[in-house]
Structure formats: structure tokens, C-alpha cells
Z-matrix of the N, CA and C atoms (Angstrom, degrees):
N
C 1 1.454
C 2 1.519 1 107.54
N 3 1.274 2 96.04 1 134.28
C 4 2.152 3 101.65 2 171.98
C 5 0.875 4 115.58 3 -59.80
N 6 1.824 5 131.61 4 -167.21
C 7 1.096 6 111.94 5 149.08
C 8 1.440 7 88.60 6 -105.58
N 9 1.035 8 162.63 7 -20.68
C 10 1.349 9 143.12 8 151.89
C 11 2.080 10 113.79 9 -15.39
N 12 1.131 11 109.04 10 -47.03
C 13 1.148 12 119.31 11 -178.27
C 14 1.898 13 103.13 12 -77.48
N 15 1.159 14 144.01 13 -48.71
C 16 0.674 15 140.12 14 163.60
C 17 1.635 16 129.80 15 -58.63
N 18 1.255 17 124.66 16 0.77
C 19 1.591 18 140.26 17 -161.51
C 20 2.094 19 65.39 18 -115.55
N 21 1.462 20 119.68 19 -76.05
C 22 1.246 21 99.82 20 -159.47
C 23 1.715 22 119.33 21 -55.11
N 24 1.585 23 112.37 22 -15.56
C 25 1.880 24 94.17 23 174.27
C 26 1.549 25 99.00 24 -68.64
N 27 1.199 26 100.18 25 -52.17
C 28 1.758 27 97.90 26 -157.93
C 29 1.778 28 104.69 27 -52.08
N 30 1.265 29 121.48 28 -28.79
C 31 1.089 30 129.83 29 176.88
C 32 1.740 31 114.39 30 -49.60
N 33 1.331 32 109.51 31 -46.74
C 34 1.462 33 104.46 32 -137.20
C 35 1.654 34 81.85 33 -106.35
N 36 1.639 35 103.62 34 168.79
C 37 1.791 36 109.65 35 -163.91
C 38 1.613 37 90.07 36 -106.12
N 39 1.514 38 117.04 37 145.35
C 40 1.225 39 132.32 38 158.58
C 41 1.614 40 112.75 39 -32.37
N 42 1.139 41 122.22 40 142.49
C 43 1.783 42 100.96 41 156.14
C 44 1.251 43 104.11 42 -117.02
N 45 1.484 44 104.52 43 149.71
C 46 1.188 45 101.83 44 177.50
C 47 2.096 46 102.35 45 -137.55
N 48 1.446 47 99.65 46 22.17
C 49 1.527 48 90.90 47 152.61
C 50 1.647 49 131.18 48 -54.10
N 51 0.942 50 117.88 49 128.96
C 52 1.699 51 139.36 50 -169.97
C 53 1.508 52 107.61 51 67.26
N 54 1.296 53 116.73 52 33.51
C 55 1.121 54 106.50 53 169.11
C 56 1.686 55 115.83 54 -64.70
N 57 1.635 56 107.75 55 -66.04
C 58 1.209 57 97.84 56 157.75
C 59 1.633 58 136.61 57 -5.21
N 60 1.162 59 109.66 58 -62.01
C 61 1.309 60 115.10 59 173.33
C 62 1.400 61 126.51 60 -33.91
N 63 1.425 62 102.18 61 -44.23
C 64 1.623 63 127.78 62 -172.18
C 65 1.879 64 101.69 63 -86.54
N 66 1.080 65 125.06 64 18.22
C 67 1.327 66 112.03 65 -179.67
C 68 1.406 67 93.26 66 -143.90
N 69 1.034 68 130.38 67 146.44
C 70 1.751 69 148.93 68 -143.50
C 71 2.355 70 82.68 69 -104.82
N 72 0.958 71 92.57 70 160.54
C 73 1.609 72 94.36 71 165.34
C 74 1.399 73 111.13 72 -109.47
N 75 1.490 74 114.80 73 134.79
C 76 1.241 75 108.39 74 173.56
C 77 1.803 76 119.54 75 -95.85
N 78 1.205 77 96.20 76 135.39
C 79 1.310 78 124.03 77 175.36
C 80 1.475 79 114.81 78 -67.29
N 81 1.330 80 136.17 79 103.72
C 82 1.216 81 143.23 80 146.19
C 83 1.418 82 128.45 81 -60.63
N 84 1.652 83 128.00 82 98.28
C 85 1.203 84 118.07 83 173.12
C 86 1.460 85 131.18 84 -37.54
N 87 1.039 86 144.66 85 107.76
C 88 1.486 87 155.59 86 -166.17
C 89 1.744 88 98.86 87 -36.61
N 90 1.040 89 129.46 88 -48.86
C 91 1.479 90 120.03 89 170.28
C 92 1.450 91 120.43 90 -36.32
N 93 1.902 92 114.47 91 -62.48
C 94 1.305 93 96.36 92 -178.27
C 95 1.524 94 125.70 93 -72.75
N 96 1.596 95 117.36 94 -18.87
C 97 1.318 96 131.14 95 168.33
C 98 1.744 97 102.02 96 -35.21
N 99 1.430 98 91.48 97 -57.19
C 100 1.870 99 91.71 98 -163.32
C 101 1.402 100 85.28 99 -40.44
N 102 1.865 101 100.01 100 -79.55
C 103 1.581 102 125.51 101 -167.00
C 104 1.691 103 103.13 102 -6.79
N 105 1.383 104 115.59 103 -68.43
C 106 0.995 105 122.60 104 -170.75
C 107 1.415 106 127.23 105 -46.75
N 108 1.377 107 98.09 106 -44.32
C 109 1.956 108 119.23 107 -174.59
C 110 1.349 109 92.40 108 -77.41
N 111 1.187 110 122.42 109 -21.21
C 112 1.413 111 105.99 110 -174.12
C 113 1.691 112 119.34 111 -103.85
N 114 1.510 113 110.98 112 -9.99
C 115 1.259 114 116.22 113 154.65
C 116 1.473 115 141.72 114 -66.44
N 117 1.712 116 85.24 115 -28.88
C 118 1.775 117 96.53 116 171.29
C 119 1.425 118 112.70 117 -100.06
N 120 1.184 119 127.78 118 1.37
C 121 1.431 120 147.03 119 152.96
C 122 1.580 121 109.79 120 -47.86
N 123 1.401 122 114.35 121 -52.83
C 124 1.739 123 108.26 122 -146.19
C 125 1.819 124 75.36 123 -100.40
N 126 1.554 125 98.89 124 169.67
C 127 1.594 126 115.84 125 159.71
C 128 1.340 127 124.60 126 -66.90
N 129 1.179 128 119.57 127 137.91
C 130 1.707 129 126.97 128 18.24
C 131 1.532 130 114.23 129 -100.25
N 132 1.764 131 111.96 130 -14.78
C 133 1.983 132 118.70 131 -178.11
C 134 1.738 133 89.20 132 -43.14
N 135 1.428 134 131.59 133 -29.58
C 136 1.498 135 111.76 134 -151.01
C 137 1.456 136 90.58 135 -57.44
N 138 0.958 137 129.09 136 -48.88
C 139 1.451 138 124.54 137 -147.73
C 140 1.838 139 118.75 138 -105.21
N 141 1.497 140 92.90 139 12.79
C 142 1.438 141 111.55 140 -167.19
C 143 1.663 142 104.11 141 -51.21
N 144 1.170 143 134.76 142 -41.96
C 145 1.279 144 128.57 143 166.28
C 146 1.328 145 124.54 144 -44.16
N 147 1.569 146 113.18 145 -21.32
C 148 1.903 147 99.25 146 -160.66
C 149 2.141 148 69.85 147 -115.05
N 150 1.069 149 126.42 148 9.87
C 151 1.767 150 111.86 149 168.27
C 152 1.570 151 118.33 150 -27.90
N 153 1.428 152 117.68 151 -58.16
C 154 1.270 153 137.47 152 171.45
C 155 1.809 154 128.66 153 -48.89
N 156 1.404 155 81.69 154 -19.56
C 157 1.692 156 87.50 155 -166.00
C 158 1.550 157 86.78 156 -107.64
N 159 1.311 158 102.19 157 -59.02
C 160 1.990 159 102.68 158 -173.79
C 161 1.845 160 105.17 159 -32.89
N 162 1.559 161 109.90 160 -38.96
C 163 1.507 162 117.08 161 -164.54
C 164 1.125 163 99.28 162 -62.63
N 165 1.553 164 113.15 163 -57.51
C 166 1.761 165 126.75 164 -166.06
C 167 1.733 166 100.95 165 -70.25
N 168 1.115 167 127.91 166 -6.87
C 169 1.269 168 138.36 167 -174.18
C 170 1.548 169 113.00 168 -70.67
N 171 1.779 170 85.46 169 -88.75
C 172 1.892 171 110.12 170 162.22
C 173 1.226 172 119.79 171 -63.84
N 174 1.598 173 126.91 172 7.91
C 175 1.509 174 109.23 173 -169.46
C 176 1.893 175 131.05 174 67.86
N 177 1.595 176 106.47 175 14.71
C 178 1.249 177 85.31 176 -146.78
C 179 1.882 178 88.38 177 -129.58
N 180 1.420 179 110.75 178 167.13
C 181 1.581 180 102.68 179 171.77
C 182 1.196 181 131.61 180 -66.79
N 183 1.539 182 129.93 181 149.93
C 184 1.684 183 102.47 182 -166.59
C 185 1.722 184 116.21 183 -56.36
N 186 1.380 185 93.30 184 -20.46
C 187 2.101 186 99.21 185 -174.35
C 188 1.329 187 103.56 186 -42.86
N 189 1.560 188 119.66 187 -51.47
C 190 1.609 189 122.20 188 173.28
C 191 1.219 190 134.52 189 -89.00
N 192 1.494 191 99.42 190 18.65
C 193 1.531 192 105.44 191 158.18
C 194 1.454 193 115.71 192 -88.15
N 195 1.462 194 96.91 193 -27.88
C 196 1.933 195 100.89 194 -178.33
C 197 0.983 196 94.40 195 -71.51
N 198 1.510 197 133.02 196 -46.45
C 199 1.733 198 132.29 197 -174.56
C 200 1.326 199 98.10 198 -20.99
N 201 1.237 200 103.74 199 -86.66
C 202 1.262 201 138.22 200 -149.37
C 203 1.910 202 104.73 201 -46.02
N 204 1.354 203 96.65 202 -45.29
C 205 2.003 204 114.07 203 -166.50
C 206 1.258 205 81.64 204 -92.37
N 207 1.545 206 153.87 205 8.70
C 208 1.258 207 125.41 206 161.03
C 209 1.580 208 107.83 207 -110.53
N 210 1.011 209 118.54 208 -23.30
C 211 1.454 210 139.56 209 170.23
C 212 1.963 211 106.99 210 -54.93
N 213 1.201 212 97.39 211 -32.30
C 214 1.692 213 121.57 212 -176.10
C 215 1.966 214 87.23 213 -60.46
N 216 1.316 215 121.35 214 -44.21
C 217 1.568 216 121.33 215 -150.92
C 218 1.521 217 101.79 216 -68.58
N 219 1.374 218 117.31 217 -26.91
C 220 1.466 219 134.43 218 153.03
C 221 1.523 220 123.60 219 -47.91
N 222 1.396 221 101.18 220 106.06
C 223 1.821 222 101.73 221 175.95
C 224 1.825 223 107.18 222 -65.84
N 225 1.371 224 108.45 223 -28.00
C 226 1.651 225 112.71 224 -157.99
C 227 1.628 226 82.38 225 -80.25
N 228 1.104 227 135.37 226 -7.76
C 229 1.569 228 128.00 227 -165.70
C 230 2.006 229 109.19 228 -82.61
N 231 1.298 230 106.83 229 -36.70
C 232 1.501 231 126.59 230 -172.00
C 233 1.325 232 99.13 231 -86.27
N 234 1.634 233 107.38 232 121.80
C 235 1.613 234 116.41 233 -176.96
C 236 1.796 235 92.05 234 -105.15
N 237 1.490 236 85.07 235 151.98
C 238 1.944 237 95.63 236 -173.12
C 239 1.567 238 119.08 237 -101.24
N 240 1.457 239 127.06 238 81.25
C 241 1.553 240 124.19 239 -145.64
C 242 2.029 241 85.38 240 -77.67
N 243 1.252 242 96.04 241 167.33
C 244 1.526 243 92.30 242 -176.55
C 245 1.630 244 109.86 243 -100.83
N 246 1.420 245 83.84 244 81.36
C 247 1.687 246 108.45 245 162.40
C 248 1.872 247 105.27 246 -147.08
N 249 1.376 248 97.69 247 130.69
C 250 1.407 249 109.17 248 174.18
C 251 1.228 250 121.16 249 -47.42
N 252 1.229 251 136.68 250 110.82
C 253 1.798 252 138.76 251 171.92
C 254 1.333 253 99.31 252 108.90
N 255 1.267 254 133.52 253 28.09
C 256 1.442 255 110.39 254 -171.55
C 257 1.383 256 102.87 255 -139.39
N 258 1.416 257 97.78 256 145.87
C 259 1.664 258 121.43 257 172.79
C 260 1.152 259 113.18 258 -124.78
N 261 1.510 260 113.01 259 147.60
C 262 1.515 261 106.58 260 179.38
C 263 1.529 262 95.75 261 -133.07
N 264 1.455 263 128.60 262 174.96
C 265 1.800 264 139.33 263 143.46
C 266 1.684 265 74.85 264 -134.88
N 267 1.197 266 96.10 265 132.98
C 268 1.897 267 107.11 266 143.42
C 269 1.626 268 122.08 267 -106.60
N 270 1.155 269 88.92 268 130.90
C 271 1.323 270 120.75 269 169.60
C 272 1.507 271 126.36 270 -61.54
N 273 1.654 272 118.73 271 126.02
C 274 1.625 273 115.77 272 168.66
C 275 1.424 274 100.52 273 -92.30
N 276 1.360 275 139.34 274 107.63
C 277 1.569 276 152.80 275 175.50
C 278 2.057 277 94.11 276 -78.24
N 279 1.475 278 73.66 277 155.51
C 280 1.817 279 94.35 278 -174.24
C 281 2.041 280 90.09 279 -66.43
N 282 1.601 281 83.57 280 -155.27
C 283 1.457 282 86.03 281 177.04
C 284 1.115 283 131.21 282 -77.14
N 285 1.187 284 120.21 283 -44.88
C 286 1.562 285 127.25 284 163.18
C 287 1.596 286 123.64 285 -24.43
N 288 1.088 287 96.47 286 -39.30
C 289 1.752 288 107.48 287 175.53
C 290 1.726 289 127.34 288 -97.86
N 291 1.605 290 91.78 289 19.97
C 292 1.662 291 111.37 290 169.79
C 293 1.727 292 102.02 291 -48.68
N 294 1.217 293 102.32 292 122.27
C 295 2.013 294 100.55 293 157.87
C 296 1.554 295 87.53 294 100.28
N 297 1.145 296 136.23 295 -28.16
C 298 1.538 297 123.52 296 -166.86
C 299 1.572 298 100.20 297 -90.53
N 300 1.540 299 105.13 298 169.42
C 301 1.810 300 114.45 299 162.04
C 302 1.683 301 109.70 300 -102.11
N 303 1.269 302 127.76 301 110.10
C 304 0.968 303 124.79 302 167.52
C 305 1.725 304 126.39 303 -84.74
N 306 1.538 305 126.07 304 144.76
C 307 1.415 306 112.85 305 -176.22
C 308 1.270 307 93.08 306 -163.14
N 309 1.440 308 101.53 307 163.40
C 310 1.405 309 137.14 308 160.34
C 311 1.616 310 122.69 309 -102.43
N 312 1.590 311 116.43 310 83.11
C 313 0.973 312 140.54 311 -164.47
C 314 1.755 313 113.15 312 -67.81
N 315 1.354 314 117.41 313 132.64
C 316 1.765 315 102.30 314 177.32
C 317 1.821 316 87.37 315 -142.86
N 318 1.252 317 115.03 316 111.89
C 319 1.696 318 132.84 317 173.10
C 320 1.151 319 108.81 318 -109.22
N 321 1.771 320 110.17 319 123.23
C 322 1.422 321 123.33 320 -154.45
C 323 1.379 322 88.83 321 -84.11
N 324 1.889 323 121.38 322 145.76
C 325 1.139 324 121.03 323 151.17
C 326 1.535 325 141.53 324 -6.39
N 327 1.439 326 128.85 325 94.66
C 328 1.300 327 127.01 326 172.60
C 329 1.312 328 111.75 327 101.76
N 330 1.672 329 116.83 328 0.88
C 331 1.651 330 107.54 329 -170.17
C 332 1.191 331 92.88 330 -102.34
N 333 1.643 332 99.23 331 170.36
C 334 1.350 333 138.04 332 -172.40
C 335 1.263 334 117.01 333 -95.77
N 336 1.097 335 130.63 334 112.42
C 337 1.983 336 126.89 335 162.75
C 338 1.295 337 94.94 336 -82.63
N 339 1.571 338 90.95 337 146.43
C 340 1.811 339 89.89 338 -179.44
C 341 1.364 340 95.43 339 -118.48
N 342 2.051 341 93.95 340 168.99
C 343 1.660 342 111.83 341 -151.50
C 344 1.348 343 102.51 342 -50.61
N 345 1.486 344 119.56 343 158.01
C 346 1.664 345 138.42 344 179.93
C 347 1.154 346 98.83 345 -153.89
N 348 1.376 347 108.50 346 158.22
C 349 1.552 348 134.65 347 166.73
C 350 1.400 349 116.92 348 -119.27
N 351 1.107 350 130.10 349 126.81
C 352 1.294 351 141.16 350 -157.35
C 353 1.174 352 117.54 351 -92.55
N 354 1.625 353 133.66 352 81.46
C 355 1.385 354 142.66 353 -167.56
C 356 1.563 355 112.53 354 -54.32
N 357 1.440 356 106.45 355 -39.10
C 358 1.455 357 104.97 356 172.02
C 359 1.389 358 105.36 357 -130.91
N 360 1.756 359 124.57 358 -161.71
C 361 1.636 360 110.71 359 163.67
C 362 1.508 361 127.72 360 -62.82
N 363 1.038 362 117.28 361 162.03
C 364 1.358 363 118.39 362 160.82
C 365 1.730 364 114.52 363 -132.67
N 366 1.264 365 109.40 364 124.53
C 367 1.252 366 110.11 365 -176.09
C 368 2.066 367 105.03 366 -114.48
N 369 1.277 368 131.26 367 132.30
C 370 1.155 369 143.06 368 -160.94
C 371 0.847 370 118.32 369 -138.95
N 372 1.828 371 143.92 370 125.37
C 373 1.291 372 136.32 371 -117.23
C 374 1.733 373 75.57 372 -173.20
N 375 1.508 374 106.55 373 98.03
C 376 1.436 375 126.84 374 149.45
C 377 1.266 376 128.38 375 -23.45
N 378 1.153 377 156.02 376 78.43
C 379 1.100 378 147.27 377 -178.09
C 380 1.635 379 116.90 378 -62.27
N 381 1.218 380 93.22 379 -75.90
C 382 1.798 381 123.16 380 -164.10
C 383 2.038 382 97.14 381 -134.42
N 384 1.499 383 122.10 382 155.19
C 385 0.753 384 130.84 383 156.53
C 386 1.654 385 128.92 384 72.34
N 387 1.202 386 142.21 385 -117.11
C 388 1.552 387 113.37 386 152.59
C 389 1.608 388 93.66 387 157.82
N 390 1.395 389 122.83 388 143.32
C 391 1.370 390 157.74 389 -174.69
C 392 1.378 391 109.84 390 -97.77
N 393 1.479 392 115.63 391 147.79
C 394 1.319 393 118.74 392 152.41
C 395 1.653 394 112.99 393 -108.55
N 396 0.777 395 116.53 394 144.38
C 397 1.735 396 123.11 395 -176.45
C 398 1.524 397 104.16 396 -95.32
N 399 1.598 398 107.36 397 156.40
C 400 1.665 399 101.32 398 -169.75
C 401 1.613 400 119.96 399 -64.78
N 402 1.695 401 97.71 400 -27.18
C 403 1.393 402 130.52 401 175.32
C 404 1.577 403 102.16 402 -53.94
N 405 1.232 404 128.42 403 -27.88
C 406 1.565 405 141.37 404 -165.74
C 407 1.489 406 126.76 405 78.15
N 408 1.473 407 97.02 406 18.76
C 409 1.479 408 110.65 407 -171.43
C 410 2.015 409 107.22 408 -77.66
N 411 0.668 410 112.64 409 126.73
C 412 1.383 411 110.48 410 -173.03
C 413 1.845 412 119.18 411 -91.92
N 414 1.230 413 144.26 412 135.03
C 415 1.227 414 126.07 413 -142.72
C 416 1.958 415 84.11 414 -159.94
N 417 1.499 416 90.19 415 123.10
C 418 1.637 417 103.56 416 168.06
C 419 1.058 418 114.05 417 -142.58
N 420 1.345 419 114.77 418 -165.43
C 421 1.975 420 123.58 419 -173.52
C 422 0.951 421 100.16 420 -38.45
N 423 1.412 422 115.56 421 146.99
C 424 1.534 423 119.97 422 -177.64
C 425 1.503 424 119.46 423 70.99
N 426 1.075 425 144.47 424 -12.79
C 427 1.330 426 126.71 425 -158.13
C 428 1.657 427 88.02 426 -125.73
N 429 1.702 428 96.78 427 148.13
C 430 1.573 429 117.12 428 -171.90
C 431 1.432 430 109.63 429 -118.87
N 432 1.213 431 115.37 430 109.32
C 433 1.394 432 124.29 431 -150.15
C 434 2.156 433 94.93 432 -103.23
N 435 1.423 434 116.43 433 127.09
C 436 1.603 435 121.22 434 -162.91
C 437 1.181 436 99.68 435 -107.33
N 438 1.109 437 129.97 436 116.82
C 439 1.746 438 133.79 437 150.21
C 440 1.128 439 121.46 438 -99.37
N 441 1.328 440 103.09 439 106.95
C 442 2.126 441 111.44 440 -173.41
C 443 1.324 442 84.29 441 -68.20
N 444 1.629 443 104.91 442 161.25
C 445 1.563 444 124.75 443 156.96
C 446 1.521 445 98.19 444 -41.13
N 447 1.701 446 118.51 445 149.18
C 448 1.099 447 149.99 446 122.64
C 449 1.865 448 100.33 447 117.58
N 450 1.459 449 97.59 448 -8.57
C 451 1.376 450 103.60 449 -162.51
C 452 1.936 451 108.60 450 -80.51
N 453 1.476 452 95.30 451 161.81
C 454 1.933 453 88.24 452 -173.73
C 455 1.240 454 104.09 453 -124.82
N 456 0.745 455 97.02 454 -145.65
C 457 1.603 456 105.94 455 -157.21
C 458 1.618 457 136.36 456 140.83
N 459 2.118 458 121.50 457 152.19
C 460 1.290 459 99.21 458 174.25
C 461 1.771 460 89.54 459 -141.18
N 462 0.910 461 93.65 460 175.36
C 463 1.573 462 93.09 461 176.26
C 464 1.728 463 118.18 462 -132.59
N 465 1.253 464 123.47 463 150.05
C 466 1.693 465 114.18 464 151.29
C 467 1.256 466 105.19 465 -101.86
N 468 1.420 467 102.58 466 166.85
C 469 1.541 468 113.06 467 162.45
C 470 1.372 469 107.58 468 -112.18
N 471 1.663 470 103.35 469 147.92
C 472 1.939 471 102.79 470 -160.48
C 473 1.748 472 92.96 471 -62.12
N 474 0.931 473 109.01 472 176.72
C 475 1.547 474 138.00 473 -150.35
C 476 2.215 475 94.36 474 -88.00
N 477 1.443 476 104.76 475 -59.83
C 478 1.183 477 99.74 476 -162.23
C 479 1.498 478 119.47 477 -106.72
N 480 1.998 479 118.87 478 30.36
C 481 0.983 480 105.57 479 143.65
C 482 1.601 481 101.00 480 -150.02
N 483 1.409 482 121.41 481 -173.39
C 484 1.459 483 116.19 482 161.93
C 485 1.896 484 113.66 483 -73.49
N 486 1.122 485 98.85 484 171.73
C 487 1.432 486 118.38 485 172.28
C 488 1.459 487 107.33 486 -112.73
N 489 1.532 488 115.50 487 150.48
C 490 1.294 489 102.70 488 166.44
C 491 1.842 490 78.48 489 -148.19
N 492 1.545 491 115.35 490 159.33
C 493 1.126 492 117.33 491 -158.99
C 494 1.421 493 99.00 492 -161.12
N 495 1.526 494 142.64 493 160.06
C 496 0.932 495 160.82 494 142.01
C 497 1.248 496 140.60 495 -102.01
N 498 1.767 497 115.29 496 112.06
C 499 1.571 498 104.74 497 -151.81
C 500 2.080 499 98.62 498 -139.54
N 501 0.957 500 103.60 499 163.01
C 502 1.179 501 145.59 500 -177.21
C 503 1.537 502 129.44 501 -111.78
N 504 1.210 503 119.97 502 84.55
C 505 2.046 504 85.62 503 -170.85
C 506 1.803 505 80.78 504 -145.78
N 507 1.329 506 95.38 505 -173.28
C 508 1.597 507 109.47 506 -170.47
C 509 1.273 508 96.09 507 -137.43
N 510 1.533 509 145.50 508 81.47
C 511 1.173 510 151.18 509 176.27
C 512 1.469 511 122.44 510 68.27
N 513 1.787 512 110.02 511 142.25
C 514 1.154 513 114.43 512 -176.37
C 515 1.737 514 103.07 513 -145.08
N 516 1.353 515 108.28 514 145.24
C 517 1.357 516 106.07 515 -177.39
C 518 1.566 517 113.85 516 -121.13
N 519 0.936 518 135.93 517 119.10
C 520 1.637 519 138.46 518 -155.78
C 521 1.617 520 100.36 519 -79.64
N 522 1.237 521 122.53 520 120.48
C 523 1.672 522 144.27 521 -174.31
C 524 1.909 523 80.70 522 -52.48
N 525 1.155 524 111.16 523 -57.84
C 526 1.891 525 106.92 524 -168.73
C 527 1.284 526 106.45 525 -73.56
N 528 1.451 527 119.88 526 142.74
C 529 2.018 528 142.93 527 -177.18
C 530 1.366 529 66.09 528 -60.76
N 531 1.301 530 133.17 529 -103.49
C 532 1.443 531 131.19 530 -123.06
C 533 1.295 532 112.25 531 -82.44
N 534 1.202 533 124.58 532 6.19
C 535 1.532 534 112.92 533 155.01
C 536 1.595 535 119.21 534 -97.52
N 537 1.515 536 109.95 535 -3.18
C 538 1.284 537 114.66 536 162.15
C 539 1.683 538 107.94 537 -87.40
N 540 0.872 539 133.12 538 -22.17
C 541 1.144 540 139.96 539 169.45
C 542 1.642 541 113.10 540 -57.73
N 543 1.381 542 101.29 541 -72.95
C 544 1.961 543 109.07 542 158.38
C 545 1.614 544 103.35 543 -17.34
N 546 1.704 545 109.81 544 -86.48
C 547 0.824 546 94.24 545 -155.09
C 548 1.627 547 126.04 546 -68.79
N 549 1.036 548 133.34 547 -4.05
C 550 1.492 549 145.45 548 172.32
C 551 1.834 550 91.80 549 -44.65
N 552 1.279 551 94.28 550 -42.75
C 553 1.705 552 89.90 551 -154.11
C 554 1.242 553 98.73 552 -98.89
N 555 1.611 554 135.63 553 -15.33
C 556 1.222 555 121.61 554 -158.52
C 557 2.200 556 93.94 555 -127.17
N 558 1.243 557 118.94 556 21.21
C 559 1.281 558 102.65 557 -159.87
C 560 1.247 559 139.09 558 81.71
């Protein structure tokens, strides 16, 4: 063999059209299928895709991101601020997120957050389910919704499921006296 001939193996790509063909499909008994669908179903696998972002989010290692999304499977874990539809867990964020409120947000089907102004940023990280913004911008799984300082805003949550969301922000001041009032007293 040349090395002319040898420049052309190393050159050229395997094929592996119809390989497939040549390998039988394996059959999964329907039990572990469930098993399976139902492992990445419950917390924290639900959200195993956004792991990376929740970390870079909260500041924190992924180990305490599962904390946190398995801690979620707990009803006694979600504190009830006095606004209609809303759930919170708060979050302790690494350093990066010194001075901010971090949380794990859950907004019941069809409710309303009412208008705010955004003292510092707020950055919001889709979990499950999806919002419309007052702007009409629409925001679901996956999508990271930015509030520069000073900016306002209100949101719904779509009609036919909950939202659950992950956020970050550095102060908010409620457009209504008495829901700024609430929160003085309630967080």
C-alpha cells in the first residue's frame, strides 16, 4: 500500500447507511417504559434539562438545584405570600446573587400578578407552563424572560395549566398602595 493510498482510507468516512437494518430493535417490556416515564415525570428529573441554567441562575451547584426541585414535592415547603395564585420556596443563591430574592415560583392557572416596577433586574427562567406579559410577549418552558431596572409590568398565567418558574430579581414595588402595603408586612 502507498501512502497515497493510505491518505485516501484515513480520508474517506465510514458508512453506515442501513446499518440500522442489520440490528434487530429492542423491545422494552411496557412495565419499565412506564417505570421509566414515570421517573422522569416526578421531581427533580422533571426539570433535568433546565439543571444547567437553574445553577447559572441561583449561583449554586447542580447538587442544590435538585435540593431545592425535590424539596418542591413537599406541600409544607411552598410559603403563601398574600397574593392570589401564588407559591413561593425561596432560595439561598451562591454569591453572585448577594442583595437579590431568589425563588421557586408556582402560579395557579389563569391568575393575574399585578402591575410592578422593577427596582433592580429581574431575570425569570420558565420552568413548566407559560405567561403572557402586559407587553403581549408570551413566555414558556425554556424561555428567560429580562426586566431591566425601572421597567413594569403585569402578567397572566395561560388559562389551562399552572406555571412554575424560577426567578431572581433585586426589588419590586407594587403600582397598588395596598399591595405595597401587604408586602411591607408580609415580604
Amino acid at each position: 500500500m502507498s501512502a497515497h493510498d493510505d491518505d485516501h482510507e484515513l480520508a474517506s468516512e465510514p458508512d453506515f447507511e442501513g446499518l440500522s437494518d442489520l440490528l434487530d430493535p429492542l423491545a422494552l417490556p411496557a412495565s419499565s417504559l412506564d417505570r421509566l416515564m414515570s421517573e422522569v415525570s416526578d421531581l427533580p428529573l422533571r426539570y433535568a434539562p433546565f439543571f444547567d441554567r437553574l445553577a447559572e441562575l441561583w449561583d449554586l451547584p447542580e447538587p442544590d438545584v435538585r435540593a431545592v426541585l425535590a424539596s418542591s414535592k413537599d406541600p409544607r415547603a411552598w410559603r403563601r405570600p398574600p397574593l392570589a395564585g401564588l407559591e413561593i420556596i425561596e432560595v439561598r443563591g451562591g454569591p453572585k446573587t448577594a442583595g437579590a430574592e431568589l425563588y421557586l415560583a408556582r402560579f395557579a392557572a389563569g391568575s393575574t400578578f399585578p402591575a410592578h416596577r422593577h427596582q433592580g433586574s429581574e431575570d425569570v427562567l420558565v420552568l413548566e407552563g407559560s405567561y403572557t406579559d402586559s407587553d403581549g410577549s408570551v413566555y414558556t418552558s425554556g424561555d428567560v424572560h429580562h426586566m431591566a431596572p425601572g421597567s413594569e409590568h403585569t402578567f397572566r398565567i395561560a388559562v389551562d395549566e399552572p406555571c412554575i418558574a424560577a426567578a431572581v430579581h433585586h426589588g419590586i414595588r407594587f403600582s397598588n398602595a395596598w399591595l405595597r402595603v401587604l408586602a411591607r408586612f408580609f415580604g
